[in-house]
C-alpha positions, 0 to 999 in steps of 0.5 A: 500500500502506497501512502500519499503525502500531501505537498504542503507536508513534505519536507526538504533537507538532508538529514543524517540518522546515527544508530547502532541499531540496523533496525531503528536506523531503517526505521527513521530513515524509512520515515522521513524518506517517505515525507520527502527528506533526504537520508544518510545513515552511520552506525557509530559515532566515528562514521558520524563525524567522516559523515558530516564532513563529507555530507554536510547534513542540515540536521542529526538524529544522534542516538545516545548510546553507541560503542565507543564515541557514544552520542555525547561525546560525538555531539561535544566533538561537532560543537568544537568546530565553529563550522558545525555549532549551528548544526542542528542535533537532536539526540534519541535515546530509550533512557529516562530523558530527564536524566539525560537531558541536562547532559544532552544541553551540555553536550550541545544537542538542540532536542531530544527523542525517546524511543520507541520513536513517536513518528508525528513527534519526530516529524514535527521537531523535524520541521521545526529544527529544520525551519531555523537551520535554514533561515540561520543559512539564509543569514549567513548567506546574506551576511556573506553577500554583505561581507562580499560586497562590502569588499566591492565597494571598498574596492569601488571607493579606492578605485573611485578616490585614485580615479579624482586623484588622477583627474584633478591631477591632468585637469592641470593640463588638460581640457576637463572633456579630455581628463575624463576620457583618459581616467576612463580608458579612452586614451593612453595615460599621458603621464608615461614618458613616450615620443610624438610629434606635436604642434606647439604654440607659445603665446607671450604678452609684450610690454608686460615687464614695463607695465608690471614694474609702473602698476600696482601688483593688484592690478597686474593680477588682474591684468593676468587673470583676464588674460589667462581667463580668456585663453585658457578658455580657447586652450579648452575649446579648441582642445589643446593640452596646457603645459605650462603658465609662465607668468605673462605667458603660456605653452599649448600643444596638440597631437598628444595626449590623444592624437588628431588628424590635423595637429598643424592646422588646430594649432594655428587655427588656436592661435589665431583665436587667441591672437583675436582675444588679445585684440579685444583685450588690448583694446580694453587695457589701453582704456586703462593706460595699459599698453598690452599686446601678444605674439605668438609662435607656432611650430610642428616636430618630434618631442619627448612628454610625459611626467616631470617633477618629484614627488610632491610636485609632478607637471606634464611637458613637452621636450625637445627642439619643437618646443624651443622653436615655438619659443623662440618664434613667439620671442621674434614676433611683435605684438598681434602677429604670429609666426610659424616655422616651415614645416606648419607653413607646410600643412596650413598653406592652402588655410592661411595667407603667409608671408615668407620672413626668410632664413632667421636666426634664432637664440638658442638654436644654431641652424637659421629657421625658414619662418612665415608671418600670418596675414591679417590675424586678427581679422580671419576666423576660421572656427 
């Protein structure tokens, strides 16, 4: 005969059934196979223990006398293990349970039993004991995936403070658009030392060691924030990376950090804006008695950049001949013009007007450089 057993009342857990006694282990084993659980059996107190490190049952019905490690000892043996101590044991014994039982909680057993086995009484505790070890394992669970994610978000919060770090760090010298791609990945990290060939532009205002000596230094500041205000905003739309300020001042370039077709041609065509600027800021400043202009170099070539500094102090620049060809071009030119050496008049002689200025010399540099003049400046807008 088959006896059906309602869904609402079948169980689910592995239990381990410990009983020296054939008959009574078939007993319980049969029982609680037929309401659904899961058996395993041993017969001493030894086999117990191998059972539940291979196992790992959610709940015990440990007999209390066995030969050898009987069911005090084995229950005492589990509960040294932190592994084990929320282990459910409910502990089946034929003796007078009020004697044992106090021996029992000493032990670490969660219940307890009497034989002859009552089978609703031992499905009932079943149930129950089987409900907190699983809602124990739940909270375990849940404590571990806390744990876990607590280590991702101390990773994600480092992670994120070294991410500000690096961007405040390049958003000295880069476009904030620019800083964000290259601590995102889009882009190469600019601080490792490597070789490009890049467009320089030097912009440097003329008259401005005889304007700072006969003016008040409040007003020289503020002379120097318009300026740098103005250009620096062009710096930023027009995508160049800032090298440096120096003072009355600045060097910008292109093609580096993240390369672009036409290094030249943007180069120039920055320059020229600035140029612009300078123009209205000129105009402004005369108002004021401040006779203020710029000139401009521009040059194109090969240089080393990347990380330059200590370790308090690290700037991104630029080194190599292009650079002081860009300085010493901007050094030649009077204010409102710009000068290019050969190689930008190259890229940019179908864009701009130039006008040849020859075979010039120098300072610092030993060979003559072929160098232009650009035509009406500030009245061409080509962006």
């Amino acid at each position: 005969m088959t006896i059906a057993i309602p869904a609402s009342a079948r169980g689910t857990g592995n239990i381990l059934v410990v009983d020296d006694h054939e008959g009574n282990r078939r007993l319980l084993v049969d029982l609680l196979t037929v309401h659904g659980y899961t058996l395993r059996a041993a017969n001493d107190g030894a086999s117990c223990l191998v059972a539940v490190t291979d196992e790992a049952p959610d709940l015990i019905l440990l007999d209390v006398i066995m030969p050898g490690m009987d069911g005090f000892e084995v229950c005492r043996t589990l509960r040294l293990d932190p592994q084990h101590r929320m282990l459910p044991i409910v502990m089946v014994t034929a003796l007078d349970p009020n004697q044992e039982r106090v021996k029992g909680l000493d032990a670490g057993a969660d219940d307890f039993l009497s034989k002859p086995i009552h089978p609703p009484e031992l499905l009932a505790r079943v149930r129950s004991l089987l409900r907190v070890k699983h809602l124990y394992d739940q909270v375990e669970a849940q404590a571990q995936e806390l744990a876990a994610w607590n280590v991702s978000l101390e990773k994600r919060v480092a992670d994120e403070v070294l991410r500000s770090e690096k961007l405040m760090r390049l958003k000295r010298f880069l476009s904030p658009q620019l800083a964000d791609l290259i601590v995102a990945g889009g882009a190469e990290d600019p601080l490792i030392s490597h070789r490009r060939e890049i467009a320089v532009v030097f912009i440097d205002l003329r008259g401005f060691t005889t304007f700072a000596e006969a003016t008040a230094p409040e007003v020289v500041m503020q002379a120097l924030r318009e300026f740098h205000a103005a250009m620096g905003h062009l710096v930023d739309q027009y995508g160049g990376t800032l090298e440096r300020f120096t003072g009355d001042g600045m060097m910008v370039f292109f093609n580096d950090p993240v390369t672009i077709a036409d290094p030249a041609k943007r180069a120039v065509d920055m320059a020229v804006a600035m140029c612009r600027a300078v123009g209205e800021l000129s105009t402004q400043w005369q108002a004021k008695g401040f006779a203020l202009d710029a000139g401009i170099g521009v040059a194109l070539g090969v240089a080393t950049l990347g990380a330059i500094g200590f370790e308090q102090r690290i700037d991104y620049g630029a080194i190599g001949t292009v650079t002081n060809l860009a300085a010493r071009l901007c050094a030649e030119a009077p204010g409102g013009e710009i000068y290019v050496s050969q190689r930008v008049h190259a890229e940019i002689d179908a864009t701009y007007a130039t006008e040849p200025l020859g075979d010039i010399t120098l300072r610092g540099l030993t060979a003559t450089q072929r160098a232009y003049r650009l035509v009406a400046t500030r009245q061409t807008a080509t962006r």
